[in-house]
PDB file with SEQRES, HELIX, SHEET and CRYST1 records, atoms N, CA, C and O in Angstrom:
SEQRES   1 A   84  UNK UNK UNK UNK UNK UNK UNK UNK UNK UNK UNK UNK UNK          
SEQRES   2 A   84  UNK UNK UNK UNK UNK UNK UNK UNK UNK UNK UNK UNK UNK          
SEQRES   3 A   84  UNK UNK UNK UNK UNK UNK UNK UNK UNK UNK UNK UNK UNK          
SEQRES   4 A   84  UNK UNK UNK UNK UNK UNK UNK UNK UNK UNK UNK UNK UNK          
SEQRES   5 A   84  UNK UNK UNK UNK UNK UNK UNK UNK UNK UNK UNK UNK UNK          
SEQRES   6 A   84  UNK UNK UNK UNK UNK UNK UNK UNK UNK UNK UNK UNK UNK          
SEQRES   7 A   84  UNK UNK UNK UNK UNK UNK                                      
HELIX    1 AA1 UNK A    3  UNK A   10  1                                   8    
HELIX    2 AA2 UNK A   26  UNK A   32  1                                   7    
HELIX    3 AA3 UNK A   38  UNK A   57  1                                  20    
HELIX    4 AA4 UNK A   59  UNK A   65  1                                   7    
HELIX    5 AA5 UNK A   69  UNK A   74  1                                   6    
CRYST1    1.000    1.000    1.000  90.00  90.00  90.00 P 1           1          
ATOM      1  N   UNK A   1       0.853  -1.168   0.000  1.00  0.00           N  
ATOM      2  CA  UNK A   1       0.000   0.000   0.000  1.00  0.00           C  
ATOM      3  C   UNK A   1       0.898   1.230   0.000  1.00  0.00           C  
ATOM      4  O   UNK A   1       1.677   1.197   0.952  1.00  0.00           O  
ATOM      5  N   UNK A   2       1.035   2.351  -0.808  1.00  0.00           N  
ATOM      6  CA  UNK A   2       1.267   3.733  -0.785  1.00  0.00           C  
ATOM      7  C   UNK A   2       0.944   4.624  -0.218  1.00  0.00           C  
ATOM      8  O   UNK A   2      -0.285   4.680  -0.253  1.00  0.00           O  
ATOM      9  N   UNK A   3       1.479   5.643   0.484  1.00  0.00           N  
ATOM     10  CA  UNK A   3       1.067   6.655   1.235  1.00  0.00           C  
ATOM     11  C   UNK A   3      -0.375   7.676   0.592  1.00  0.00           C  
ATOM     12  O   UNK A   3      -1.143   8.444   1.173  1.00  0.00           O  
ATOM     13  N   UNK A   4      -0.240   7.130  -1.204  1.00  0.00           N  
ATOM     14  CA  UNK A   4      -1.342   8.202  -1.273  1.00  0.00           C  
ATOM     15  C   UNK A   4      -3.222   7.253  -0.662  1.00  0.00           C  
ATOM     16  O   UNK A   4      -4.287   7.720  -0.258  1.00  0.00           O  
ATOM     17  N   UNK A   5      -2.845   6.174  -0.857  1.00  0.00           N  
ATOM     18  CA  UNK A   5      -3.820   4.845  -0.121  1.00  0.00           C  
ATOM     19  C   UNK A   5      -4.403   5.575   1.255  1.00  0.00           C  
ATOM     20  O   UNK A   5      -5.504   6.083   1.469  1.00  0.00           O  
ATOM     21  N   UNK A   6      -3.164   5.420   2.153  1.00  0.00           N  
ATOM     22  CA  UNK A   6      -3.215   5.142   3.619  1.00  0.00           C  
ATOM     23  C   UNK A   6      -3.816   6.987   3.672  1.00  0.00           C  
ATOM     24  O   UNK A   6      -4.340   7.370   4.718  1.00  0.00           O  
ATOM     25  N   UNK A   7      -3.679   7.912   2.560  1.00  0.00           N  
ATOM     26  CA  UNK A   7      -4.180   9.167   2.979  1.00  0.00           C  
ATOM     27  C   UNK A   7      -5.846   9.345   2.931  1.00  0.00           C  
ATOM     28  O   UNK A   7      -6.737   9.798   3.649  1.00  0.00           O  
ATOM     29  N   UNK A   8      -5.703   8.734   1.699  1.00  0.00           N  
ATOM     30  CA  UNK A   8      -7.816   8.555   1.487  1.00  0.00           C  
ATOM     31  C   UNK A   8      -8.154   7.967   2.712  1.00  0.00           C  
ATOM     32  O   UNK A   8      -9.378   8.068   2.623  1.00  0.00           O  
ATOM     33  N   UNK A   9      -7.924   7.345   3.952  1.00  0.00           N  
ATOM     34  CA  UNK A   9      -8.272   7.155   5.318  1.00  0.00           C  
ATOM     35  C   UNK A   9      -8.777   8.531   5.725  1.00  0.00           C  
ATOM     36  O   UNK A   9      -9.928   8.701   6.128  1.00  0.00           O  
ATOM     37  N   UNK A  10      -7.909   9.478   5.612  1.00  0.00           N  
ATOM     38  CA  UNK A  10      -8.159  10.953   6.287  1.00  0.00           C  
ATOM     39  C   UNK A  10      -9.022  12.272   5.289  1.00  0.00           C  
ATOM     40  O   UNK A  10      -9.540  13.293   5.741  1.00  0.00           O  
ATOM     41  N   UNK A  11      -8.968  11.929   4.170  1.00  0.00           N  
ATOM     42  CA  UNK A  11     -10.074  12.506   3.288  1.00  0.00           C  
ATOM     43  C   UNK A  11     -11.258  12.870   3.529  1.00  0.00           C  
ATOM     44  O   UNK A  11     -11.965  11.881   3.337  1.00  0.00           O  
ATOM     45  N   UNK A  12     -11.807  13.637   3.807  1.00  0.00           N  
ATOM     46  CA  UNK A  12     -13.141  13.513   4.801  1.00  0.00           C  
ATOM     47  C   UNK A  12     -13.854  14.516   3.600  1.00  0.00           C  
ATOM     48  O   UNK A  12     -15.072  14.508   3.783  1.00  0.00           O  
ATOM     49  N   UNK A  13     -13.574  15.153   2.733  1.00  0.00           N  
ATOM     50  CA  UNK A  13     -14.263  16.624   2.019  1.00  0.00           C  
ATOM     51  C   UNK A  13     -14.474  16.278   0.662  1.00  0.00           C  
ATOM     52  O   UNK A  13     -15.267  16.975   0.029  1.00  0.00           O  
ATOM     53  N   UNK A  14     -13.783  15.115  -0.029  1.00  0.00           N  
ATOM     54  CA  UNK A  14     -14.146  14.583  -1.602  1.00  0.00           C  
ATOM     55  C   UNK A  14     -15.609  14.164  -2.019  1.00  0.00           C  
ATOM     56  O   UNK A  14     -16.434  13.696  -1.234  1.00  0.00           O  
ATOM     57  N   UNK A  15     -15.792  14.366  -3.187  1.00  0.00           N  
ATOM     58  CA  UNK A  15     -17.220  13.972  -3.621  1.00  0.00           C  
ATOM     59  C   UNK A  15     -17.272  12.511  -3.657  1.00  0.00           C  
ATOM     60  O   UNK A  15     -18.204  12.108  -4.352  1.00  0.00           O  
ATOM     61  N   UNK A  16     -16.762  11.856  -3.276  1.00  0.00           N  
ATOM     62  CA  UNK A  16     -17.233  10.824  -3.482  1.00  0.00           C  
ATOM     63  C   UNK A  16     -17.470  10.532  -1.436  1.00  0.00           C  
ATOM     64  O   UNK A  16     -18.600  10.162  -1.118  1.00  0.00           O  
ATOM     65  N   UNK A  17     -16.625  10.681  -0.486  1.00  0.00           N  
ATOM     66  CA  UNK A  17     -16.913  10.954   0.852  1.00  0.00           C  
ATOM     67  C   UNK A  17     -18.381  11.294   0.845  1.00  0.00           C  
ATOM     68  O   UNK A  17     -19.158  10.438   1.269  1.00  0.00           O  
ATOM     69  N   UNK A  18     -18.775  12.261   0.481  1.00  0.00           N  
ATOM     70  CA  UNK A  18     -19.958  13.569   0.286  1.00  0.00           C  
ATOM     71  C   UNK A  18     -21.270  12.329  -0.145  1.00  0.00           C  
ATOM     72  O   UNK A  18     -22.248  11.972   0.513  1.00  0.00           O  
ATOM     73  N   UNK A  19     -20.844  11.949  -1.357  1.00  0.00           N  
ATOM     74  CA  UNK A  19     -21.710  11.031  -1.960  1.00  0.00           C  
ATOM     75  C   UNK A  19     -22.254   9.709  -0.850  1.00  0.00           C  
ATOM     76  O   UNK A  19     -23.375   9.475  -0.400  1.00  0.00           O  
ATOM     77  N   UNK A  20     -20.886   8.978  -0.647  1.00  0.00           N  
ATOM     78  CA  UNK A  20     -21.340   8.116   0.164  1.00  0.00           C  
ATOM     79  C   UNK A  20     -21.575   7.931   1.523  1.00  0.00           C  
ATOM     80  O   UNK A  20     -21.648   6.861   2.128  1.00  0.00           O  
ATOM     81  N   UNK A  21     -21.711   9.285   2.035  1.00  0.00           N  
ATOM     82  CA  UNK A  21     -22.335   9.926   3.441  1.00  0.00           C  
ATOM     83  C   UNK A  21     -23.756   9.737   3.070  1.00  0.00           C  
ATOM     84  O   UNK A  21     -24.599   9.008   3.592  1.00  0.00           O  
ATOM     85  N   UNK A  22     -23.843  10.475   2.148  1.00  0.00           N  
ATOM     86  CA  UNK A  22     -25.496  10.536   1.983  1.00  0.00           C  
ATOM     87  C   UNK A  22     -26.235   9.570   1.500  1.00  0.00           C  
ATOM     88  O   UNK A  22     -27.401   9.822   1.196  1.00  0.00           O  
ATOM     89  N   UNK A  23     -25.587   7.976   1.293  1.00  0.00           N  
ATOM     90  CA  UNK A  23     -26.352   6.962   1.442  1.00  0.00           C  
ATOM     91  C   UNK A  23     -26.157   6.267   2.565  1.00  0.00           C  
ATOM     92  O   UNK A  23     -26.826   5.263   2.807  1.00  0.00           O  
ATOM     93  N   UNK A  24     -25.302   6.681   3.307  1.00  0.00           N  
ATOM     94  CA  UNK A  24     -25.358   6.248   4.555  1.00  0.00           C  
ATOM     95  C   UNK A  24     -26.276   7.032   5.815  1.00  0.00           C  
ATOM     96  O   UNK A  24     -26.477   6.698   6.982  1.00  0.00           O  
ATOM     97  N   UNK A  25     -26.625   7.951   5.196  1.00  0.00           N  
ATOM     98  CA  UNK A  25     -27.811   8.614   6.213  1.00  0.00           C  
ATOM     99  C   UNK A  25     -28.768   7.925   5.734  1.00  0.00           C  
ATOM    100  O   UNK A  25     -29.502   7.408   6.576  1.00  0.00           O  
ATOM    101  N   UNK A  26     -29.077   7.691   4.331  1.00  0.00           N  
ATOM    102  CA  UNK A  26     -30.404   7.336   3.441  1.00  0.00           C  
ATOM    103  C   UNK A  26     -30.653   6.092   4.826  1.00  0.00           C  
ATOM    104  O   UNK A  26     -31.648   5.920   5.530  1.00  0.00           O  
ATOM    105  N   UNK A  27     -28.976   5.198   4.831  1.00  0.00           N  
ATOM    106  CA  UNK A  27     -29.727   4.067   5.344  1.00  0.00           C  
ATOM    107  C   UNK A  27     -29.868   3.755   6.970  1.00  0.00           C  
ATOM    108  O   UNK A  27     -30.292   2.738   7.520  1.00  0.00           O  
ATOM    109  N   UNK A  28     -29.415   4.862   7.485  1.00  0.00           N  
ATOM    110  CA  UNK A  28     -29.762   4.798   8.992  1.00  0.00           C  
ATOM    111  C   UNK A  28     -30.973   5.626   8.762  1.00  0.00           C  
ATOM    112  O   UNK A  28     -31.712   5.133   9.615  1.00  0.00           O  
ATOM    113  N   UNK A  29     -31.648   6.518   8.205  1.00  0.00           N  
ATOM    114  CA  UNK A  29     -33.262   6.948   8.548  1.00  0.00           C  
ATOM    115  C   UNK A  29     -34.541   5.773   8.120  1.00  0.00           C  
ATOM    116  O   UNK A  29     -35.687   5.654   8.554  1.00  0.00           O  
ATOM    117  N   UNK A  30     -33.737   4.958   7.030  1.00  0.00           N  
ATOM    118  CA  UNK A  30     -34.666   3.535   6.864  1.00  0.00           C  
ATOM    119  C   UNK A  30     -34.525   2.902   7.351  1.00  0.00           C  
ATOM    120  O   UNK A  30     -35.561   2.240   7.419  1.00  0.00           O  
ATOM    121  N   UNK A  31     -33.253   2.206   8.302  1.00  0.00           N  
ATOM    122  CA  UNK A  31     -33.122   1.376   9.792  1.00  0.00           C  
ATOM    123  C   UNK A  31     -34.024   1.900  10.548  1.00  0.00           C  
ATOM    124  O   UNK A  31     -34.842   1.116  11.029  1.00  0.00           O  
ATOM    125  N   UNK A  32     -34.138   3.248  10.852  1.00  0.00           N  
ATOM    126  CA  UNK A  32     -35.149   4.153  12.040  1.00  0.00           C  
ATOM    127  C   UNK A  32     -36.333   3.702  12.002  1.00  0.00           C  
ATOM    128  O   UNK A  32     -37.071   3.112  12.790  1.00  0.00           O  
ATOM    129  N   UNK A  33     -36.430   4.273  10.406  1.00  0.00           N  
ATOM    130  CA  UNK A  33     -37.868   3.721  10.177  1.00  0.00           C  
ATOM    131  C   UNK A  33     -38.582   2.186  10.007  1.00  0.00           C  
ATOM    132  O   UNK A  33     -39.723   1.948   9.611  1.00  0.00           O  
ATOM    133  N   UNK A  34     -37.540   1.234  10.435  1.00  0.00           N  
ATOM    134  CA  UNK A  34     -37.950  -0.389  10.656  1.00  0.00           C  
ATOM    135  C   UNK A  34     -38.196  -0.437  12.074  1.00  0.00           C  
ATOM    136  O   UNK A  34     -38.842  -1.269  12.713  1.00  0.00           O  
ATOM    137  N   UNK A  35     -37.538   0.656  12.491  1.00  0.00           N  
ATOM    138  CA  UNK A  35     -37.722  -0.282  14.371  1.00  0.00           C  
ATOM    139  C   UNK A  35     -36.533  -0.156  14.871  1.00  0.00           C  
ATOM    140  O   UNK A  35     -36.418   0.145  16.059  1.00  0.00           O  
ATOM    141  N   UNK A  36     -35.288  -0.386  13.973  1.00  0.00           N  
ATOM    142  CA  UNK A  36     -34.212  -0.684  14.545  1.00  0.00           C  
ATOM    143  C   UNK A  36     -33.540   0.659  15.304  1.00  0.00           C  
ATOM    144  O   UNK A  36     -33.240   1.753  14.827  1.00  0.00           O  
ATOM    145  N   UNK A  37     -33.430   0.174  16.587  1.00  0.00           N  
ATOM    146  CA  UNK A  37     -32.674   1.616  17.553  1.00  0.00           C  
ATOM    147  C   UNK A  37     -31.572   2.155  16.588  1.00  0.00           C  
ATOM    148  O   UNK A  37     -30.962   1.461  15.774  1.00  0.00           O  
ATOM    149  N   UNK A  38     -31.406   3.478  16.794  1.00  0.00           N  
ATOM    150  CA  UNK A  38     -30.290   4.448  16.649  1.00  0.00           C  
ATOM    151  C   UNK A  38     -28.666   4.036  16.549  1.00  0.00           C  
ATOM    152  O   UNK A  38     -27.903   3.705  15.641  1.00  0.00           O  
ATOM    153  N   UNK A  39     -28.562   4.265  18.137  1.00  0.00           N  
ATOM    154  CA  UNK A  39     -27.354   3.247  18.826  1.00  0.00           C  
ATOM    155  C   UNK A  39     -26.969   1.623  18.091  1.00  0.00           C  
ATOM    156  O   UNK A  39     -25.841   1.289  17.730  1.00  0.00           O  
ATOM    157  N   UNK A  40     -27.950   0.954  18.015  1.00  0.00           N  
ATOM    158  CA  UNK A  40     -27.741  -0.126  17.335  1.00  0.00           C  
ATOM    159  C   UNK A  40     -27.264  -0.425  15.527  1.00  0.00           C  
ATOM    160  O   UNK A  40     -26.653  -1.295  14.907  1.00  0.00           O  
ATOM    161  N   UNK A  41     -27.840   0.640  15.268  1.00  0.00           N  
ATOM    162  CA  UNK A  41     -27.400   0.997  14.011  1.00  0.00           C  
ATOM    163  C   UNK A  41     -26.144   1.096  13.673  1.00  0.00           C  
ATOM    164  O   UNK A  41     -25.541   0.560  12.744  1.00  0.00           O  
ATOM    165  N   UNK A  42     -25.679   2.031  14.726  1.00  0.00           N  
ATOM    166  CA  UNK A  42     -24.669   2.774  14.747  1.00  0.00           C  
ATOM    167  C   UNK A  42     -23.133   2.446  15.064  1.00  0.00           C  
ATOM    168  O   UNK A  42     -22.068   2.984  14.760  1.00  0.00           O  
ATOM    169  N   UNK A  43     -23.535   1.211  15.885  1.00  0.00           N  
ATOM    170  CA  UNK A  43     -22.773   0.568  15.871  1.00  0.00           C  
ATOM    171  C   UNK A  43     -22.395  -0.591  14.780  1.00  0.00           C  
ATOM    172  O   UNK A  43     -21.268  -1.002  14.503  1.00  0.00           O  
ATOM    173  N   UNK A  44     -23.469  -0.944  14.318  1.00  0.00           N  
ATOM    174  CA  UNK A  44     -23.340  -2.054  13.421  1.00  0.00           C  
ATOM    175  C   UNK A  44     -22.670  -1.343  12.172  1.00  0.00           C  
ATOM    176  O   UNK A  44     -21.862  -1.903  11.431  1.00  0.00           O  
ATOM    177  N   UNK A  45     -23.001  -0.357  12.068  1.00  0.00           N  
ATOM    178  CA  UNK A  45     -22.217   0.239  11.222  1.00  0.00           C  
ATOM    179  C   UNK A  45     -20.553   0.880  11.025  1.00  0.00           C  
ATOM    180  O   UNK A  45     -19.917   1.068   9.988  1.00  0.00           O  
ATOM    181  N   UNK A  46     -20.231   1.076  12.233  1.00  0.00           N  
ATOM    182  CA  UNK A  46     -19.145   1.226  12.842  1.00  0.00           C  
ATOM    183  C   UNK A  46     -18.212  -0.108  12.717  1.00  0.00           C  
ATOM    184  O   UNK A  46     -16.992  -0.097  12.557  1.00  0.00           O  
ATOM    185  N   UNK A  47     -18.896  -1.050  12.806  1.00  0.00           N  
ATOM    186  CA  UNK A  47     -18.165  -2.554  12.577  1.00  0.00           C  
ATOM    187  C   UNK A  47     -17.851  -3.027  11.521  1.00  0.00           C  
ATOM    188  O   UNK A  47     -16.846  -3.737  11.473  1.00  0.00           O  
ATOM    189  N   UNK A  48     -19.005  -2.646   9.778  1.00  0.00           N  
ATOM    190  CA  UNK A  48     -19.348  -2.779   8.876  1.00  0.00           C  
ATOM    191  C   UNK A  48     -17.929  -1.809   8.241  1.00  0.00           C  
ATOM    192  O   UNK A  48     -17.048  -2.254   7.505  1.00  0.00           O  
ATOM    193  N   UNK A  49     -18.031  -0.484   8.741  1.00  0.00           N  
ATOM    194  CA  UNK A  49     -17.245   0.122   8.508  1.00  0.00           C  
ATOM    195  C   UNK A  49     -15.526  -0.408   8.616  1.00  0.00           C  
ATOM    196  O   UNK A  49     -14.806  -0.579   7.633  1.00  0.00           O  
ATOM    197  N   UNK A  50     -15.236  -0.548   9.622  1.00  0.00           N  
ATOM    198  CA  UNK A  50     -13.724  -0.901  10.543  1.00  0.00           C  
ATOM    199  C   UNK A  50     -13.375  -2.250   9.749  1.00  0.00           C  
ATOM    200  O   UNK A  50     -12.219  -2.610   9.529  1.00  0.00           O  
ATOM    201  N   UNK A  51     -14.302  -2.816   9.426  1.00  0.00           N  
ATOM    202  CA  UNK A  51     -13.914  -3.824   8.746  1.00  0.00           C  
ATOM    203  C   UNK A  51     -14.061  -3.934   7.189  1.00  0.00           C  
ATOM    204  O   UNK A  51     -13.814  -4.884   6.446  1.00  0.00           O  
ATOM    205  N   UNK A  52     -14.378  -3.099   7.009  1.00  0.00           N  
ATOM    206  CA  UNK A  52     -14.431  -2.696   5.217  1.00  0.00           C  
ATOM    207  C   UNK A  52     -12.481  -1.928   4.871  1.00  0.00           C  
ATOM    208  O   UNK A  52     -11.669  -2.186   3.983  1.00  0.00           O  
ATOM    209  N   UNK A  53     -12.431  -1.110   5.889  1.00  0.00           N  
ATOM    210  CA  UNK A  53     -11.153  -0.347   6.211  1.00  0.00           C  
ATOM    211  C   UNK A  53     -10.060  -1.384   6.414  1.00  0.00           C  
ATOM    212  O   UNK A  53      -9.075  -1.217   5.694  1.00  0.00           O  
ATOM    213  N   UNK A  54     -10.028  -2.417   7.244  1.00  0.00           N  
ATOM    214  CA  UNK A  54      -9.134  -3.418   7.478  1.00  0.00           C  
ATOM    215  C   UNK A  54      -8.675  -4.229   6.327  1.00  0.00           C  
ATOM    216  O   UNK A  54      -7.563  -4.659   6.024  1.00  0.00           O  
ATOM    217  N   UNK A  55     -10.076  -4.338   5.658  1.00  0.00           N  
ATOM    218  CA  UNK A  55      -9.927  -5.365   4.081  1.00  0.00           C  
ATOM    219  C   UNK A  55      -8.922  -4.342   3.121  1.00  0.00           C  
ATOM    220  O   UNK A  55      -8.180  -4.589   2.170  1.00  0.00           O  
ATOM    221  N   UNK A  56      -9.085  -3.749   3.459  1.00  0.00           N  
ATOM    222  CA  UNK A  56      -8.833  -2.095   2.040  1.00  0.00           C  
ATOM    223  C   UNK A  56      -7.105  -1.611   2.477  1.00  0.00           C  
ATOM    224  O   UNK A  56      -6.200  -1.378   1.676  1.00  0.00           O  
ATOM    225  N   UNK A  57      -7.028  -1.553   4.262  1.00  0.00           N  
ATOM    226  CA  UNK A  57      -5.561  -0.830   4.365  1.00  0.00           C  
ATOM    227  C   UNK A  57      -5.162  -1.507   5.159  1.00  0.00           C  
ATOM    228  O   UNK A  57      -4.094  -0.981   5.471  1.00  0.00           O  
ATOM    229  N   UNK A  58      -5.305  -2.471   5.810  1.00  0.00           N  
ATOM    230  CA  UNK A  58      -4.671  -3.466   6.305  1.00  0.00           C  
ATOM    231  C   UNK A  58      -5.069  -2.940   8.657  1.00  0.00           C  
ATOM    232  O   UNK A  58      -5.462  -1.838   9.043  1.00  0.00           O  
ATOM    233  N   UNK A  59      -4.841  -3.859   9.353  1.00  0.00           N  
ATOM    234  CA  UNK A  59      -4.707  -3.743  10.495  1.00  0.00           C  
ATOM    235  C   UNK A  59      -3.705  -2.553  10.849  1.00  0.00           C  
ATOM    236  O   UNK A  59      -4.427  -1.740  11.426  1.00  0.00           O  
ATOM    237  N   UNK A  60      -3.030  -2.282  10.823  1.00  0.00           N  
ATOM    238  CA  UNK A  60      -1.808  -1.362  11.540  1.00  0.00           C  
ATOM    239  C   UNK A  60      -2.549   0.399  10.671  1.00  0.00           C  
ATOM    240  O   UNK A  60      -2.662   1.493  11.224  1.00  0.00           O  
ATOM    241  N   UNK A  61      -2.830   0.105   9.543  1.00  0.00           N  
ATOM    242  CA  UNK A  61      -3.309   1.436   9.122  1.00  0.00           C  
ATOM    243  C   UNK A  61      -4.348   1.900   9.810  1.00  0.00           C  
ATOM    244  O   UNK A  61      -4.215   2.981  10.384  1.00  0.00           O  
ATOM    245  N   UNK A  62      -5.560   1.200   9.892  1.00  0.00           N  
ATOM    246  CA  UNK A  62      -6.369   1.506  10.403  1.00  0.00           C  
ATOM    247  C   UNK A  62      -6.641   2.009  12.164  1.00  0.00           C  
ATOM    248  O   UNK A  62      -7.325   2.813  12.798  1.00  0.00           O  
ATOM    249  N   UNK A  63      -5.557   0.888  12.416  1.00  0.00           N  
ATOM    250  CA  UNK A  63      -5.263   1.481  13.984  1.00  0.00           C  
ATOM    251  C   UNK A  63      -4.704   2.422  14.115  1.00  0.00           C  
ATOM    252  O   UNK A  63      -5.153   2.894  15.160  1.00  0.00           O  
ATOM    253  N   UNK A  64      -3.729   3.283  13.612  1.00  0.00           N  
ATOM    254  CA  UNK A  64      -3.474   4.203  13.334  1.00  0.00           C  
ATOM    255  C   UNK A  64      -4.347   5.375  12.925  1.00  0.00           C  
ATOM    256  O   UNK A  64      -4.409   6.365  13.654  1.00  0.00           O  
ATOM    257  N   UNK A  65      -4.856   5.318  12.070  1.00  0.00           N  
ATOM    258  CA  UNK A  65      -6.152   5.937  12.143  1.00  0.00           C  
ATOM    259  C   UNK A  65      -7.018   6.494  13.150  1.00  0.00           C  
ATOM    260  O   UNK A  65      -7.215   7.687  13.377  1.00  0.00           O  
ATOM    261  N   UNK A  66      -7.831   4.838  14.102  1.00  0.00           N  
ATOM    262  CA  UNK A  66      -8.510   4.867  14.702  1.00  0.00           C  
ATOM    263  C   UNK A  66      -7.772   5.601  16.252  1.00  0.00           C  
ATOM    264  O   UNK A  66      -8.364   5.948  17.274  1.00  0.00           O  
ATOM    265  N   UNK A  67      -6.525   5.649  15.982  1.00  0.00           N  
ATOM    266  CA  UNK A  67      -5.750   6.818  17.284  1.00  0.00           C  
ATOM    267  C   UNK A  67      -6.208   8.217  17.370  1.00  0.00           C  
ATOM    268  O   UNK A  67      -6.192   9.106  18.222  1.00  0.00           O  
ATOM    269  N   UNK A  68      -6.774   8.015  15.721  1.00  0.00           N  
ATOM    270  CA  UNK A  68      -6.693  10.023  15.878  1.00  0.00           C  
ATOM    271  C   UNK A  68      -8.126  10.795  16.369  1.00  0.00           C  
ATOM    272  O   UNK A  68      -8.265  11.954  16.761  1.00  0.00           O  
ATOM    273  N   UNK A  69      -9.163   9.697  16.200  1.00  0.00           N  
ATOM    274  CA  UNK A  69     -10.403   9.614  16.372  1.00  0.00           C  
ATOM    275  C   UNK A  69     -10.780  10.231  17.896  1.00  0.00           C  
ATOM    276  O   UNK A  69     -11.777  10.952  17.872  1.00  0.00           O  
ATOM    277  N   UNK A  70     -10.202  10.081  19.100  1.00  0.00           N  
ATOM    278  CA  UNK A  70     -10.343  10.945  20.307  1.00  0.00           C  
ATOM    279  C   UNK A  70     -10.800  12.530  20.310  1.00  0.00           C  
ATOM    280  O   UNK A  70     -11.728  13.194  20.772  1.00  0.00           O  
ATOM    281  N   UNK A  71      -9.207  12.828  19.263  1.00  0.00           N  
ATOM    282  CA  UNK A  71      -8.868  13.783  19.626  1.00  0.00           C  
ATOM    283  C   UNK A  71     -10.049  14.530  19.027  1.00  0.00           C  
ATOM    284  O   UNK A  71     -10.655  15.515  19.449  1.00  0.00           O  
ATOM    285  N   UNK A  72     -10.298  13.415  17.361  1.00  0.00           N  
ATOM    286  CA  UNK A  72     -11.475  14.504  16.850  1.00  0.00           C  
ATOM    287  C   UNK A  72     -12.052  14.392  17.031  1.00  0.00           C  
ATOM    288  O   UNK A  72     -12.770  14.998  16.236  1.00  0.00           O  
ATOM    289  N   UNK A  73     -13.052  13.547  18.233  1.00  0.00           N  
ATOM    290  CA  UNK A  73     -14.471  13.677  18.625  1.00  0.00           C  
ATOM    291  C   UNK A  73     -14.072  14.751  19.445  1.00  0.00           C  
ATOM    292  O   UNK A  73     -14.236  15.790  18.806  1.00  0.00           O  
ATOM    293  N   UNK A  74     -13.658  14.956  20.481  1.00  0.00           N  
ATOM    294  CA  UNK A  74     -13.293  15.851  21.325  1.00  0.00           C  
ATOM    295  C   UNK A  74     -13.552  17.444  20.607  1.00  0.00           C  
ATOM    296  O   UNK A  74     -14.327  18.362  20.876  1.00  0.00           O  
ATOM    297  N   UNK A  75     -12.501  17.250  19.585  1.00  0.00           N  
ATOM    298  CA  UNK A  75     -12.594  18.520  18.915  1.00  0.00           C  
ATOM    299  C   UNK A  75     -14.083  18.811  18.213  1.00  0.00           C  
ATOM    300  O   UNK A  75     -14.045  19.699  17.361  1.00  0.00           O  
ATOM    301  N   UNK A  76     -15.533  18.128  18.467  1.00  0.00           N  
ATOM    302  CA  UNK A  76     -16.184  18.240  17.493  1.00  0.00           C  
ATOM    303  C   UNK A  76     -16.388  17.847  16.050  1.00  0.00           C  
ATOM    304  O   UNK A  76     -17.425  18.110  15.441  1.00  0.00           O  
ATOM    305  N   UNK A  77     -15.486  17.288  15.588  1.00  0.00           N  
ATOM    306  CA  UNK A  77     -15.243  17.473  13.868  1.00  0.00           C  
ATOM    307  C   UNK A  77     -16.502  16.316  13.957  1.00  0.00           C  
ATOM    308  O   UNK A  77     -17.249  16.694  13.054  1.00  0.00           O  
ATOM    309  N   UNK A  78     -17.066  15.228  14.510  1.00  0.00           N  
ATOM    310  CA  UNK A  78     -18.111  14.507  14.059  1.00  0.00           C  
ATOM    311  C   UNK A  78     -19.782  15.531  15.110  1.00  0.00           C  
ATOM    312  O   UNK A  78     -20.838  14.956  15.371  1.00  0.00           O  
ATOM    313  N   UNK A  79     -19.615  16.357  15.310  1.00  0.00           N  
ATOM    314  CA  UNK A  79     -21.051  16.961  15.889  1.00  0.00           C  
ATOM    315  C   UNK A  79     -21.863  17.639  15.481  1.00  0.00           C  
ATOM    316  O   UNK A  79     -21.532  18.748  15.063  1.00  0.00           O  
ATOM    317  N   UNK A  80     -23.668  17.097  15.438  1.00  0.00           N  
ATOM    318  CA  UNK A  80     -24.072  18.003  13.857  1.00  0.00           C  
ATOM    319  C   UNK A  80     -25.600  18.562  15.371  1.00  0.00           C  
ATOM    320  O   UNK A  80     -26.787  18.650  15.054  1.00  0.00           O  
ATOM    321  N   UNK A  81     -25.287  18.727  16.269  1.00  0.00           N  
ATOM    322  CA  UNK A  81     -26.130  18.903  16.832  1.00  0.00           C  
ATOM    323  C   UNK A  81     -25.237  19.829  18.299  1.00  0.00           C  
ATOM    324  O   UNK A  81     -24.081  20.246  18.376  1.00  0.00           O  
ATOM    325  N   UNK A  82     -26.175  19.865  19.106  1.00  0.00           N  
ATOM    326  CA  UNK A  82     -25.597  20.512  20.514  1.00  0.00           C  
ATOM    327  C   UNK A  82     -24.436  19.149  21.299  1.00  0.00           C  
ATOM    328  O   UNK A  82     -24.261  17.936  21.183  1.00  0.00           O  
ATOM    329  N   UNK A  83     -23.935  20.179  22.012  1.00  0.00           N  
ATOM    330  CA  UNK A  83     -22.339  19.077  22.119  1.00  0.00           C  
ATOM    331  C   UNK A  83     -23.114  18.757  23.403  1.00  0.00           C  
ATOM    332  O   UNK A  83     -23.918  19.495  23.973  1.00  0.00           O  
ATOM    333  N   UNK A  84     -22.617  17.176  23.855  1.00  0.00           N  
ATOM    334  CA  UNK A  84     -23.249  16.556  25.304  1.00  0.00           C  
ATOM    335  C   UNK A  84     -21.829  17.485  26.461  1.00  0.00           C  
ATOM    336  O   UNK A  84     -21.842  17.346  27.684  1.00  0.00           O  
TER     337      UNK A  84                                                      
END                                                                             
């Protein structure tokens, strides 16, 4: 894998990011709308995710990755509502 690989990890602003955000809302408001909890979703997706990432950049990339994730919840960068 190449550094320009292991960078699309941190890409967060490309149209295609953009694109496939917005079928991923499509499909947590149609989980909602089955019944299925929020939280539960959310996680399953989180797993769906981490392991789509593992197949794609291997274990050590992704953990790497998943280091930086603190700092940016902390910082807000995932909050689309009032901060807890």
């Amino acid at each position: 894998m190449n550094e320009l690989d292991v960078a699309s990890l941190y890409d967060l602003g490309g149209d295609q990011h953009r694109a496939a955000l917005a079928y991923v809302t499509e499909a947590f408001a149609e989980a909602i709308l089955a019944g299925i909890e929020s939280d539960s979703f959310a996680h399953a997706a989180l797993c769906a995710a981490l392991r789509e990432l593992v197949a794609t950049y291997g274990e050590e990339s992704v953990a790497a990755f998943a280091e930086t994730l603190p700092e940016r919840l902390r910082a807000g960068e995932f909050t689309t509502g009032l901060r807890h």
